[in-house]
N, C-alpha and C positions, 0 to 999 in steps of 0.2 A: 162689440165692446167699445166704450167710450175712450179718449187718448187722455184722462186724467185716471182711470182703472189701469190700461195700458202701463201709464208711467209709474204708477205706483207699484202694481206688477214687476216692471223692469228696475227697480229700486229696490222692489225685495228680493229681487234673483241674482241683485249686484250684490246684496247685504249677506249671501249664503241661506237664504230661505227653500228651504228642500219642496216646500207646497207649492210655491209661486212661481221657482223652474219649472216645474212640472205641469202646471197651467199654460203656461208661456210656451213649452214646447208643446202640449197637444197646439194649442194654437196656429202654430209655424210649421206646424208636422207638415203640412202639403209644402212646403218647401225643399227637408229633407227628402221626401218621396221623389220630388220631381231633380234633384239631385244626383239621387240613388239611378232611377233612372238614366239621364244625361250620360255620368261616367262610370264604367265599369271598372271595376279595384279586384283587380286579383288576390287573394289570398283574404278578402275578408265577407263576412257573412253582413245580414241586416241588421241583426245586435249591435256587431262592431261600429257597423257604421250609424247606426242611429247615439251607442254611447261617445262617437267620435261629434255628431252633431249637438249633442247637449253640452259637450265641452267649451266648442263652439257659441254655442248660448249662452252658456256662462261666461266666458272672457268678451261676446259679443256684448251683452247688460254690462258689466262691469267698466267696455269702454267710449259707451254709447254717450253721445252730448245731444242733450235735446235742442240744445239751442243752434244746431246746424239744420242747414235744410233736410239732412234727408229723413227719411222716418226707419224707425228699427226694423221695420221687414226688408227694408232694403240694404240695410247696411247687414242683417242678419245673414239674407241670402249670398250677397259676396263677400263676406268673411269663409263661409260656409262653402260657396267655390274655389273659395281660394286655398283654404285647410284641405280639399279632396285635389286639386293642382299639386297640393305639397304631398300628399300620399301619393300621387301618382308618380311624380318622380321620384319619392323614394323608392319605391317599388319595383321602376322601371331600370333604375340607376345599376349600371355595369356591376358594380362591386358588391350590392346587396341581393342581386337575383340569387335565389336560393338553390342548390344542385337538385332538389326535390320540392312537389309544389308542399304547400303549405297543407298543411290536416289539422283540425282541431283534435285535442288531448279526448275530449268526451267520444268524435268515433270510433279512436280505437284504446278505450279504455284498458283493455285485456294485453296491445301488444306492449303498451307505455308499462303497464304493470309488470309483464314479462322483461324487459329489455332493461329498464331503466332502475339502475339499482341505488337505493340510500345507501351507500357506506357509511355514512356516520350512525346509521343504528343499525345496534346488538338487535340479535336475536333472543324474544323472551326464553324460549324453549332450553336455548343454551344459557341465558344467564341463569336461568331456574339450577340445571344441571351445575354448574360451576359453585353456584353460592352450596347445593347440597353438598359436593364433593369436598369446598371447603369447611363445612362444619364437622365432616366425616373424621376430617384429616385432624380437626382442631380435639378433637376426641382423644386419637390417638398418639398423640405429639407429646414429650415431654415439654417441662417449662424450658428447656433450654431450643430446642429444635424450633418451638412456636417464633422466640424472640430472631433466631437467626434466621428464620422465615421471614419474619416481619422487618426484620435488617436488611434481609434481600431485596422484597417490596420494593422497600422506599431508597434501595440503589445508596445507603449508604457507603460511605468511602473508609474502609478497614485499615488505611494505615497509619492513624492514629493510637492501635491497637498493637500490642507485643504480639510478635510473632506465634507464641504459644495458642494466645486466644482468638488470634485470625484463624489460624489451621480447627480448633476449637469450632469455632461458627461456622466455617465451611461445611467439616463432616458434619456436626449437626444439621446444617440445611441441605446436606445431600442424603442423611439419611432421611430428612423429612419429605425430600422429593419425591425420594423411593416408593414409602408409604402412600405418596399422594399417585403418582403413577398407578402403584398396584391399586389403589381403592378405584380409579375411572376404569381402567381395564374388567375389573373383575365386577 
């Protein structure tokens, strides 16, 4: 490859051109290999570290001056030893050693899925159930019982309300509870 395809290459890799990184690092790839090789990085696979070298790649085009002597394979490769120096002491560093080594999510798909629970999501099975048991209830509710239902809900505050029709929308929404109890039970 000629050093005016070269530079214009590293010009588009600087400009965010997703084709021309990708030229550029097959190109350099025997440098990551011989990298990969050199130092060993606990907890990371060849993925990891090949997308830790095209990072590399990018910020390397991005800060490259052609007008110094060196040329970009060289300034490519000690960038590139010097980004796996910095994974290595993070790695190695007292306070980030992990109590368990590191597993990728994809080997143990089935324990992650066992173990690891979303609590911010419902279950469909039980929204399905709730939404029927509420249309159930809305059936049988008078208009007074729905509304102290729906007062419940939304947690309004009754003591704006005389006395009479506070105790009024209580038993209402306690008889309406009833109802809705008996309707999931049964």
């Amino acid at each position: 490859m000629d050093s005016k395809k070269l530079s214009e290459l590293i010009v588009r890799t600087a400009q965010k051109d997703g084709e021309a990184l990708t030229e550029l690092f097959q190109k350099y790839y025997p440098i990551v290999g011989k990298c990969r090789r050199e130092y060993y990085l606990r907890g990371y696979d060849r993925e990891d570290l090949d997308q830790e070298a095209r990072l590399v790649l990018y910020r390397t085009a991005c800060r490259f001056d052609p007008s110094r002597n060196a040329g970009f394979g060289t300034f490519y490769r000690l960038s590139l030893r010097n980004r796996f120096y910095d994974m290595i002491r993070t790695t190695n560093a007292k306070k980030r050693v992990p109590s368990e080594p590191l597993t990728s999510i994809e080997a143990n798909e089935t324990l992650y899925a066992a173990t690891v629970a979303d609590k911010s999501a419902s279950s469909p099975l039980i929204a399905a159930i709730v939404d029927e048991a509420f249309k159930e209830l809305s059936k049988c509710c008078s208009a007074l019982e729905k509304e102290a239902f729906r007062l419940m809900l939304t947690e309004h505050d009754f003591s704006d309300l005389d006395p009479k029709t506070q105790r009024a929308l209580a038993n209402a929404f306690e008889c309406c509870r009833r109802k809705f109890d008996g309707g999931i039970i049964d």
